[in-house]
C-alpha positions as CSV (number, residue, x, y, z in Angstrom):
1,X,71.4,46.7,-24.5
2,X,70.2,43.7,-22.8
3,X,69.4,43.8,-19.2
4,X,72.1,42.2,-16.5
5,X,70.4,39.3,-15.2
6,X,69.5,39.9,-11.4
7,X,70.8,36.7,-10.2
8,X,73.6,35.9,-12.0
9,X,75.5,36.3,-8.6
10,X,73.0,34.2,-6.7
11,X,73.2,31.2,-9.2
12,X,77.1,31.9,-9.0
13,X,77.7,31.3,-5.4
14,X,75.5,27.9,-5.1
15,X,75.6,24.0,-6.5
16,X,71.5,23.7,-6.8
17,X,72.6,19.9,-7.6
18,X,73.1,20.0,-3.3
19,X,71.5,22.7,-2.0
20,X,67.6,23.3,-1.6
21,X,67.9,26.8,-2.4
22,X,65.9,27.7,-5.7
23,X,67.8,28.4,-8.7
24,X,64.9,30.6,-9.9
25,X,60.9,30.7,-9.8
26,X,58.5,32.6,-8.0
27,X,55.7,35.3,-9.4
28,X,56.2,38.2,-8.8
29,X,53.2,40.3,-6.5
30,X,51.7,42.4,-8.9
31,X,50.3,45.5,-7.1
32,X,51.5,44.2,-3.9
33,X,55.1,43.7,-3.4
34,X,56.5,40.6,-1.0
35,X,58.7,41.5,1.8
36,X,60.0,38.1,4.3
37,X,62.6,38.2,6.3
38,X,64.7,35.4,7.1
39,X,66.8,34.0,10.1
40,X,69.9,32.6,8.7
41,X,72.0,30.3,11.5
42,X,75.3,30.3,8.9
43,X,78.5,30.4,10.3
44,X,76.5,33.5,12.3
45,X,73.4,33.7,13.3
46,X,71.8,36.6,11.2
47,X,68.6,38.2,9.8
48,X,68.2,38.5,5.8
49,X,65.8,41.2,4.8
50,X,64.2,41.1,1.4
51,X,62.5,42.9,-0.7
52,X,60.7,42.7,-3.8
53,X,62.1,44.8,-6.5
54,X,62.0,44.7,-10.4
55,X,60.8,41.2,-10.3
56,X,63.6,39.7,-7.9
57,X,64.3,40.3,-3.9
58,X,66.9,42.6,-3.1
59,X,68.3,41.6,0.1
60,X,70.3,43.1,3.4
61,X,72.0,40.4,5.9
62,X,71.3,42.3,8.9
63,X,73.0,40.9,11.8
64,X,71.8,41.8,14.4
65,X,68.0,41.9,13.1
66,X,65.3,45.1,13.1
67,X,65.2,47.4,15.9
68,X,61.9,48.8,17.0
69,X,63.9,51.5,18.6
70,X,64.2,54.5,15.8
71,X,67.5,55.3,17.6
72,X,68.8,52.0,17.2
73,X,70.5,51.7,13.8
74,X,70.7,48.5,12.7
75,X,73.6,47.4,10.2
76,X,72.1,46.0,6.9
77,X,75.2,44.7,4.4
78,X,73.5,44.3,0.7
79,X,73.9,41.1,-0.4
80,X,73.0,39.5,-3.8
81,X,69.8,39.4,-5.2
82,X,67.6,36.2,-4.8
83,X,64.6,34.8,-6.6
84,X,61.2,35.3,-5.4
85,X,60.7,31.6,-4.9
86,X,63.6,32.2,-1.9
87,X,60.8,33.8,-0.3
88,X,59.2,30.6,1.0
89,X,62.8,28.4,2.2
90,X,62.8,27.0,5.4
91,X,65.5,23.9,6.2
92,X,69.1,23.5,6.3
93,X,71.5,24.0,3.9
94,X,74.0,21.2,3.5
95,X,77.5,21.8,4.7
96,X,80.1,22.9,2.3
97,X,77.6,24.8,0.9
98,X,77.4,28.4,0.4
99,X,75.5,30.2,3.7
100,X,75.1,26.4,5.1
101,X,73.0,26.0,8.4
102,X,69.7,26.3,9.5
103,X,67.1,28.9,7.8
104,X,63.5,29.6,8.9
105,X,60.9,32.7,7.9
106,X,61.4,34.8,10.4
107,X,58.7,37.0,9.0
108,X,56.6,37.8,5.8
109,X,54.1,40.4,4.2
110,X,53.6,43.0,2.0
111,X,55.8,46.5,1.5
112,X,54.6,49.6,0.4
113,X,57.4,51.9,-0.9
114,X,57.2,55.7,-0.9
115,X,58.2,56.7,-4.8
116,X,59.7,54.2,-7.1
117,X,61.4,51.6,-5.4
118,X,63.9,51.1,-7.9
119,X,65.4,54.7,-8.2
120,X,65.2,54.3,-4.4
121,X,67.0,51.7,-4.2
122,X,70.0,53.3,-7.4
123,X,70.1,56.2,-5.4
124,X,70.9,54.6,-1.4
125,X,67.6,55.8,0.1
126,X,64.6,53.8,0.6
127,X,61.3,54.4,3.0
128,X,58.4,52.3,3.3
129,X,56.0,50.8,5.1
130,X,55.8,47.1,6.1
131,X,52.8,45.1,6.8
132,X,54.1,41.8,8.2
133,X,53.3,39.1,10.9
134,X,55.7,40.9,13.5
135,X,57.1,44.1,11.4
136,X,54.6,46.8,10.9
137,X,54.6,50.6,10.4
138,X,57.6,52.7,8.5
139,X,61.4,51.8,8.3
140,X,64.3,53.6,6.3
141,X,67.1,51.8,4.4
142,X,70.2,54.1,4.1
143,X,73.8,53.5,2.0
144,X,76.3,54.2,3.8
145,X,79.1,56.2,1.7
146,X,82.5,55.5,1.6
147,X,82.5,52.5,3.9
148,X,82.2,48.5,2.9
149,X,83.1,47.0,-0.8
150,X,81.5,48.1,-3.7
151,X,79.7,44.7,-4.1
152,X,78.6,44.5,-0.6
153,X,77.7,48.5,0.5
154,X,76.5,48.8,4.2
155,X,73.4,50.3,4.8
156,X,71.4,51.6,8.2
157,X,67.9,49.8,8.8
158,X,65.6,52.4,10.7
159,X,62.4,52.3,11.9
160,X,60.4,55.5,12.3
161,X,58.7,56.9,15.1
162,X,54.5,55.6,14.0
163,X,53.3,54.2,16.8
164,X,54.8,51.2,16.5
165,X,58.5,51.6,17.7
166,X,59.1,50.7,21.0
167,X,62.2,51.4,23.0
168,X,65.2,49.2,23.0
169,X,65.4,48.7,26.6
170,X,61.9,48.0,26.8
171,X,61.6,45.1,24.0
172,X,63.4,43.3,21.5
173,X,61.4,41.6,18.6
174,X,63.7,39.2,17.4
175,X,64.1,37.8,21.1
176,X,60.4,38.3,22.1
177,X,59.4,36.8,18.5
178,X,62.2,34.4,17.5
179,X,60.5,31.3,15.9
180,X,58.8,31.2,12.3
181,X,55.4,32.4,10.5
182,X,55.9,29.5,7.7
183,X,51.9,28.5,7.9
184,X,50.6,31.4,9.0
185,X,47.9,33.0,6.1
186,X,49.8,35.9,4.6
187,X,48.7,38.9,6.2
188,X,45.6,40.7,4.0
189,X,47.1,42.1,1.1
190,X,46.6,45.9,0.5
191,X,47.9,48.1,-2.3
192,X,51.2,49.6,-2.2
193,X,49.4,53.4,-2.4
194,X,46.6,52.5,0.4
195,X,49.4,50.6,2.4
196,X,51.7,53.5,2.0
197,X,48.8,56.4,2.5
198,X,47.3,54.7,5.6
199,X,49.2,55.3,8.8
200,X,48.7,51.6,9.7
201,X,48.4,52.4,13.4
202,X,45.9,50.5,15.5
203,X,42.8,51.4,16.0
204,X,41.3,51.8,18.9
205,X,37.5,53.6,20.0
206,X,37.8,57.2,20.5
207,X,36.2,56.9,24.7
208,X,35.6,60.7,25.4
209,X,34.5,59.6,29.1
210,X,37.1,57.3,30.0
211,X,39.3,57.7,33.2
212,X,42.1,56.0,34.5
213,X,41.5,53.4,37.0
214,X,43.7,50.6,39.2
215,X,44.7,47.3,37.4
216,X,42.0,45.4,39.1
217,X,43.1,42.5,41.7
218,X,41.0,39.8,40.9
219,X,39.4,39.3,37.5
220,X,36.1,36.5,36.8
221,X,36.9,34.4,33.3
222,X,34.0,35.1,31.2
223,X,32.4,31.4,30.7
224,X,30.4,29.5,28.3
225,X,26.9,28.9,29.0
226,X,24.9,25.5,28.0
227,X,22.8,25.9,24.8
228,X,20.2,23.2,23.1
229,X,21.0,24.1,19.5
230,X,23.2,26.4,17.7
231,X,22.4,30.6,17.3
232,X,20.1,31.1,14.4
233,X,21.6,34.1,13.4
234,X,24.6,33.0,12.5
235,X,26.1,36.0,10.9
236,X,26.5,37.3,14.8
237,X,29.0,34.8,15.9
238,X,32.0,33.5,16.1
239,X,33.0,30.2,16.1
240,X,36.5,29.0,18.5
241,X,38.0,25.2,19.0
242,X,37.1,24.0,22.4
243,X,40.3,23.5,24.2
244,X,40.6,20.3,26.7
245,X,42.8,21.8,29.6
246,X,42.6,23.9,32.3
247,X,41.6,28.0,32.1
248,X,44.3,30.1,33.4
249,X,44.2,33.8,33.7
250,X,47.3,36.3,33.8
251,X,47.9,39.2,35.8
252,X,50.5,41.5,34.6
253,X,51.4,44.2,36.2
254,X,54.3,45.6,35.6
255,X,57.6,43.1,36.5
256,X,54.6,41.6,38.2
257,X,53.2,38.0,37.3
258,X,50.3,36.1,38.6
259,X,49.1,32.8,37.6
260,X,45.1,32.5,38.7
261,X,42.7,29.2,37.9
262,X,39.4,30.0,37.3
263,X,38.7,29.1,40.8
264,X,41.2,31.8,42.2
265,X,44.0,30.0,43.1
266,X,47.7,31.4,42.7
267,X,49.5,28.7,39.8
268,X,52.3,31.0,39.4
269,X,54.4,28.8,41.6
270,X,53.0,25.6,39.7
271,X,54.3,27.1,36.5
272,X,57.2,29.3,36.6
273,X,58.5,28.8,33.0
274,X,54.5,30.2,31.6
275,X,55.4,32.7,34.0
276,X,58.5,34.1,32.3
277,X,57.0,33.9,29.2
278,X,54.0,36.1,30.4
279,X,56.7,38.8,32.1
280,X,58.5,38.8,28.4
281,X,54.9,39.8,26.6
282,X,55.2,43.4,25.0
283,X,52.5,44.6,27.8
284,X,52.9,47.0,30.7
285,X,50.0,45.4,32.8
286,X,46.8,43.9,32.2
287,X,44.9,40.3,32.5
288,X,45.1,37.6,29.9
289,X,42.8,34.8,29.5
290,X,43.9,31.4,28.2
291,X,43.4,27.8,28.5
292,X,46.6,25.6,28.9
293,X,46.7,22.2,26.6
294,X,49.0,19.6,26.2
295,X,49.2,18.2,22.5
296,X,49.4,15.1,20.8
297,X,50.9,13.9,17.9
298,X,48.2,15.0,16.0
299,X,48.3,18.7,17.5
300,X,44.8,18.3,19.3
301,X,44.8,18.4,22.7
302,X,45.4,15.9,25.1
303,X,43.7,16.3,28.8
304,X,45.2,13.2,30.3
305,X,48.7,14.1,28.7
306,X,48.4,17.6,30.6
307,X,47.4,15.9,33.7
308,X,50.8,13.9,33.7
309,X,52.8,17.1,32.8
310,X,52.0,18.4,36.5
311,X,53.2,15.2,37.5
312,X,56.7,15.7,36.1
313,X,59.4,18.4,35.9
314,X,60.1,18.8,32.3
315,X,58.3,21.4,30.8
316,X,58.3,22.9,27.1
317,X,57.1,26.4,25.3
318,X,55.3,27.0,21.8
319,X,54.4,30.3,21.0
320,X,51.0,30.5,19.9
321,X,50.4,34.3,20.6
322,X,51.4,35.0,16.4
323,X,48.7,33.0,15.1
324,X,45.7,34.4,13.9
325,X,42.3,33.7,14.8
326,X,40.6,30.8,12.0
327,X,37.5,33.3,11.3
328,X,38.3,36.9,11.2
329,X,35.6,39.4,10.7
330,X,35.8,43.5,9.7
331,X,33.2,43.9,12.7
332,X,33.1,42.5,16.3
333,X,29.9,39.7,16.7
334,X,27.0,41.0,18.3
335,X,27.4,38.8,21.2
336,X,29.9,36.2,22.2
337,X,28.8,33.1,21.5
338,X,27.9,29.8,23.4
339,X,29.0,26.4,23.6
């Protein structure tokens, strides 16, 4: 008996003469299954979970998006099934189109499901771990019985207690994260039994001596030092882009924020809008160090631009805190480097 094509439903629903959805395409992962979720502005705003299963992405239109909260139960409504070239859609969908409005990659990885996904899936109960830009650790999808259509079953998304819930009232993801990975490099891939073995928490030195201690009240940016040719040993550095703008550091602690130049004066009032965004960071208290540019058209920085944003009022956010660093090494360098 011939297999039911997976997205029968999918091509259904959708006019690919219109719409820049895929009608099909996409390789499926091999030995590492794709997860992405996207954030759908249709005639709701909502979050569609997918993941790779049997060569297609099954998918949940959660509305409300994850929870890092394991006691907060987010709705997930199964929806059709979509190719894996879905995986990659970011634009709008024309009007009078099925699911029209705005779409972006909310997130994207790997999964690593605990048994076979499949009979998982048949049977309404599926945990596994996700190793994404913004999602990490272990989640649960559950049917829920006896409530929704037959086409469209509710389920619960879950995420387990790993280290890397956090409580509801404390932080939200999808408003502390809300714009798009499309660009960033794929998280390393890892196979679905390490992924799935492997705990995935951070890791951090074991410090047998350490003590608490006061959040310190004034912090000295560590600073490049002049140098008349390169490090010969190169294999002990790391290499950043030079920044043109002014070095800032951030004090956190707790509600707290401080704005401090490298010279030690207080900025916070200078820049209230960085401010907020600081106070919103996932951390309880601590310093940051940053440099704050103004880009051109080009996305290099721009010094003289910067200068006549201080002149002005109008003031804009990008969130650069997702991307990842250009040269990433298993081992710290030796030494930090100069220039």
């Amino acid at each position: 008996m011939a297999r039911p094509n997976p997205l029968a439903t999918y091509r259904a629903k959708r006019d690919f003469r219109r719409t820049l959805e895929p009608a099909e395409g996409g390789e499926a992962g091999g030995d590492v299954l794709r997860y992405v979720i996207q954030k759908h502005w249709a005639s709701r705003l909502h979050y569609d979970l997918r993941l790779e299963i049997d060569g297609a992405m099954k998918s949940w239109a959660v509305p409300k998006g994850p929870s890092l909260d394991p006691a907060d139960k987010r709705m997930a409504v199964q929806v059709e099934d979509h190719p894996i070239a879905y995986n990659r859609l970011e634009g709008q969908i024309p009007a009078g189109q099925y699911g029209a409005g705005r779409v972006i990659v909310w997130d994207s990885g790997s999964w690593a499901p605990e048994g076979d996904p499949a009979e998982g899936y048949r049977k309404g109960k599926l945990k596994f771990t996700l190793h994404g830009h913004k999602l990490q650790g272990g989640w649960t999808l559950v049917r829920m019985h006896g409530r929704g259509s037959e086409k469209q079953p509710p389920w619960l998304l879950i995420k387990e207690r790993d280290g890397f819930d956090r409580p509801a009232g404390e932080y939200s993801v999808v408003e502390a994260l809300p714009d798009s990975v499309s660009g960033l490099n794929t998280p390393p891939p890892t196979s679905p039994k390490r992924l799935a073995a492997a705990n995935d928490k951070p890791i951090l030195p074991a410090f047998s001596h350490g003590r608490a201690a006061a959040l310190p009240e004034s912090l000295s940016p560590q600073l490049a030092l002049l140098a008349s040719e390169p490090p010969r040993e190169a294999q002990d550095w790391l290499y950043e882009l030079k920044f043109d703008g002014y070095r800032l550091l951030a004090r956190r602690d707790g509600s707290q924020v401080q704005l401090i130049t490298r010279n030690g004066h207080d900025w916070t009032h200078r820049l209230p809008a960085l401010a907020r965004e600081v106070a919103r960071l996932p951390l309880r208290c601590g310093w940051l160090d940053g440099e704050i540019v103004v880009q051109d058209e080009r996305g290099a920085p721009d010094f003289q631009r910067l200068q006549n944003a201080f002149e002005g009022e109008r003031t804009e956010t990008h969130r650069l805190l997702p991307l990842r660093p250009a040269v990433r090494r298993r081992r710290g360098p030796a030494r930090p480097a100069a220039g």
